[in-house]
C-alpha positions in Angstrom: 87.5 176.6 143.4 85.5 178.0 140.7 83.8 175.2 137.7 83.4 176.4 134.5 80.0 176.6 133.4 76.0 177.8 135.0 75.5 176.0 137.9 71.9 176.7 136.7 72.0 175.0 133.3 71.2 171.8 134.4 70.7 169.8 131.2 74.0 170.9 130.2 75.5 169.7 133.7 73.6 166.5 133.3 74.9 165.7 129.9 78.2 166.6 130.7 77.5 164.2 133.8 77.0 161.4 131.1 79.6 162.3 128.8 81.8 161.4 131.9 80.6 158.6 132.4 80.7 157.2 129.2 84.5 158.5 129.1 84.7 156.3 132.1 83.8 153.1 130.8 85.5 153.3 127.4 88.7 153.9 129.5 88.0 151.1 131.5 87.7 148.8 128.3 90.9 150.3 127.0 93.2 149.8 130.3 92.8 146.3 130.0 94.6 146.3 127.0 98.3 144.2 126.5 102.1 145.5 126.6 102.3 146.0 122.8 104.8 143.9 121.0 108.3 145.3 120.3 109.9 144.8 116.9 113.8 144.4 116.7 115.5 147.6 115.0 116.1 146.6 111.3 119.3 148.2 109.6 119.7 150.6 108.3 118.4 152.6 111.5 117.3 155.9 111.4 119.5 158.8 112.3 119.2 159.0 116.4 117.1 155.7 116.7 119.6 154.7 119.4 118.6 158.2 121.6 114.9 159.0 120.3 113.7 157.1 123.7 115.5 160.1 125.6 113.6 163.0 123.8 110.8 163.3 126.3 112.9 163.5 129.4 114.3 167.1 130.7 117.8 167.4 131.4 118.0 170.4 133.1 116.2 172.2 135.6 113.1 173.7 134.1 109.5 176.0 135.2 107.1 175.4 133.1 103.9 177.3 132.8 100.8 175.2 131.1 97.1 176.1 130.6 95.1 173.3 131.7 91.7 171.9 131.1 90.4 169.1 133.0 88.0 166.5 132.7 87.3 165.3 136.2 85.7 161.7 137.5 82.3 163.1 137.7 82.6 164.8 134.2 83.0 168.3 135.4 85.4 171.1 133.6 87.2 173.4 134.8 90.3 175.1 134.0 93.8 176.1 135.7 97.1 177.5 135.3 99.9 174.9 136.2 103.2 176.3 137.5 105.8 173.1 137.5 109.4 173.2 138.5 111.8 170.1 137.6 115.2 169.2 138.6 116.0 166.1 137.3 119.9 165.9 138.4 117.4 165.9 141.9 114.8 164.0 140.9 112.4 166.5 142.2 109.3 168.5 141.1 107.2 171.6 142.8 103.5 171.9 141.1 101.7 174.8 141.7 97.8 174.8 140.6 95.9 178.0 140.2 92.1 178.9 139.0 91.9 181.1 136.4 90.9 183.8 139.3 94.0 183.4 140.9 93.4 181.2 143.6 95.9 178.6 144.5 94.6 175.3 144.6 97.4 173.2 145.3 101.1 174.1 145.9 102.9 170.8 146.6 106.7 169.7 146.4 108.3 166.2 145.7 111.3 165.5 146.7 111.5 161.8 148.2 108.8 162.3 149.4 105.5 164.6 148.8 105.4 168.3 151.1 101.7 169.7 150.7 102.2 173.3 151.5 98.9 174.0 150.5 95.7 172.3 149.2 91.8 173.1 148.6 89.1 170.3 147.8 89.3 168.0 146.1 93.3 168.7 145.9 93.7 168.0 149.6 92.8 164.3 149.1 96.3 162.5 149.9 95.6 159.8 146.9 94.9 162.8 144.5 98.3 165.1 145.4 99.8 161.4 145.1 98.5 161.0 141.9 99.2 164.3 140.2 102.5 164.3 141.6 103.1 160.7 139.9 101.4 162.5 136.4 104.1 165.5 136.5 107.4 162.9 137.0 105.7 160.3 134.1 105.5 163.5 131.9 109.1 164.9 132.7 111.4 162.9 134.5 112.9 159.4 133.4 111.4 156.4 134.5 113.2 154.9 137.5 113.1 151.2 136.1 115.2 149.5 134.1 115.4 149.4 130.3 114.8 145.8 129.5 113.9 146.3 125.9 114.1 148.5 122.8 113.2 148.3 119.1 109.8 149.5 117.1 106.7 149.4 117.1 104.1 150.8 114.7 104.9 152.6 112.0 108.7 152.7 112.3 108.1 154.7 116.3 111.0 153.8 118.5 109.7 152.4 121.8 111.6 151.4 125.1 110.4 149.4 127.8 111.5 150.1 131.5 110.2 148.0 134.1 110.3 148.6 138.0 111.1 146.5 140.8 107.2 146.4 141.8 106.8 144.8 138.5 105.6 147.7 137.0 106.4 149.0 133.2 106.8 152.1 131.2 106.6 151.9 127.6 108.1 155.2 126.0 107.4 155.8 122.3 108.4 158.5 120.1 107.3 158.8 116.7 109.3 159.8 113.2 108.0 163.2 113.3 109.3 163.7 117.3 105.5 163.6 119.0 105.9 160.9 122.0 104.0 159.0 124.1 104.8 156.9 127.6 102.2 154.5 128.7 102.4 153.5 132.6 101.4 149.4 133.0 100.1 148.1 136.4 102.4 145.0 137.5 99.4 143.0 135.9 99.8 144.6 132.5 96.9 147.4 132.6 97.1 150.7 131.0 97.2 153.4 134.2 98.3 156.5 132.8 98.8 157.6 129.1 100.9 160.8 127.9 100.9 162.3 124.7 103.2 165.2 123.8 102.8 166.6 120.6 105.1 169.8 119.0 104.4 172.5 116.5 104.9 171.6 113.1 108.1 174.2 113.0 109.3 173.4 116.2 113.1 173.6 116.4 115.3 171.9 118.8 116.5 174.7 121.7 119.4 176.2 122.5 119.9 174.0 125.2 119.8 170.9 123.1 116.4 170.4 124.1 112.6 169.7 122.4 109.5 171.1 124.8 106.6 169.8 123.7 103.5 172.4 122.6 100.7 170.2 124.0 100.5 168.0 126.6 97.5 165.4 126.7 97.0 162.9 129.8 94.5 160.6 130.1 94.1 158.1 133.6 91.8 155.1 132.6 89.4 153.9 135.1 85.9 154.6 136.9 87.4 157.4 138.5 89.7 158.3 135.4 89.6 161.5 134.0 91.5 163.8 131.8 94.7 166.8 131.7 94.8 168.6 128.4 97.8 171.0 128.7 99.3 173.8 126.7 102.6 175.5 127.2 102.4 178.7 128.0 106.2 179.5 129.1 109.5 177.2 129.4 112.4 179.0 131.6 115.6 177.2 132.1 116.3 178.4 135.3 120.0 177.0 136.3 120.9 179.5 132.5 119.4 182.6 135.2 121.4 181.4 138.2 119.4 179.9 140.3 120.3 176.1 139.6 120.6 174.4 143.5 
């Protein structure tokens, strides 16, 4: 694994070290924030109110191909290419991580449960593959909870609230303009994970009747938080080529 950056600079590495750090505590401050209140939908509603809550979510089987920077716990940088294949109809994803030099750094497959097939450090830490694996379902898949409410909240954003049998919840939120976020709650109400997707301004809707987002922005809260900023490179619907399973 190769970081960005002159190992030799070392006031730059230390104020990058700092940087992270303070990253780390304003997270922390910000998890422990409340489920935000949901507003009841007021009539007239806007056109596709009732389905805006489903615009994140892929319905077919998809690779994607991001650019990614990270911000990791200690405050280093580096960057990657991310290959990610999801099926919802399976409820399964395949993540492949690469360094710019070509160099896979983690190839690993969920499907009920999570296949490492390969992994360098830090990737072949158990509760990191966990993790990441957990980041690519909350950015593509529907949450496997239960709606239990729906409404607005904001500035006329549609959110809905699905909460798991562990207690815990997923708020979904998607804006007029069609930029979403989901926000993943502990069973105790703190903020774990927090998505953004946001679109071109002249995005169109594709031929398949769905809306891939341009960016990708996730953020984990915490002392060992850190930070995914993703941008899509390439979206191939693979079941239109044949090779749906």
């Amino acid at each position: 694994m190769k970081l960005l950056g002159n190992p030799g600079r070392l006031q730059y590495d230390r104020a990058i070290g700092k940087w992270g750090r303070l990253l780390s505590v304003l997270l922390i401050s910000a998890s422990c924030s409340s489920l935000p209140e949901i507003q009841p939908f007021r009539s007239p509603l806007p056109e596709g109110s009732e389905n805006r809550c489903e615009q994140p979510f892929v319905k077919n089987k998809w690779q994607f191909v991001h650019s990614i920077r990270a911000v990791l716990p200690d405050g280093q940088r580096q960057s990657m290419i991310g290959t990610i294949i999801v099926a919802p109809e399976r409820n399964t994803v395949h993540c492949i991580l690469m360094s710019i030099e070509g160099l896979v750094l983690l190839d690993a497959v969920y499907d009920q449960k999570v296949t490492v097939n390969r992994a360098v450090p830090p990737f072949d830490e158990p509760g990191m593959v966990q993790g990441l694996i957990g980041d690519v379902r909350l950015m593509f898949l529907r949450p496997e909870g239960v709606r239990t409410a729906s409404g607005v909240v904001g500035e006329r954003s549609a959110i809905c609230r699905y909460t798991d049998k562990d207690g815990s919840t997923v708020d979904v939120i998607v804006q007029p303009n069609g930029n979403w976020r989901i926000d993943q709650y502990s069973s105790f109400d703190f903020l774990q994970r927090s998505v953004q997707g946001v679109f071109a301004e002249d995005h169109q809707t594709d031929v398949l009747g769905e809306v891939i987002p341009e960016r990708l922005e996730l953020i984990a809260p915490g002392f060992m938080g850190y930070k995914l900023s993703m941008k899509l490179i390439e979206a191939v619907p693979l079941f239109s080529k044949g090779l749906s399973e």
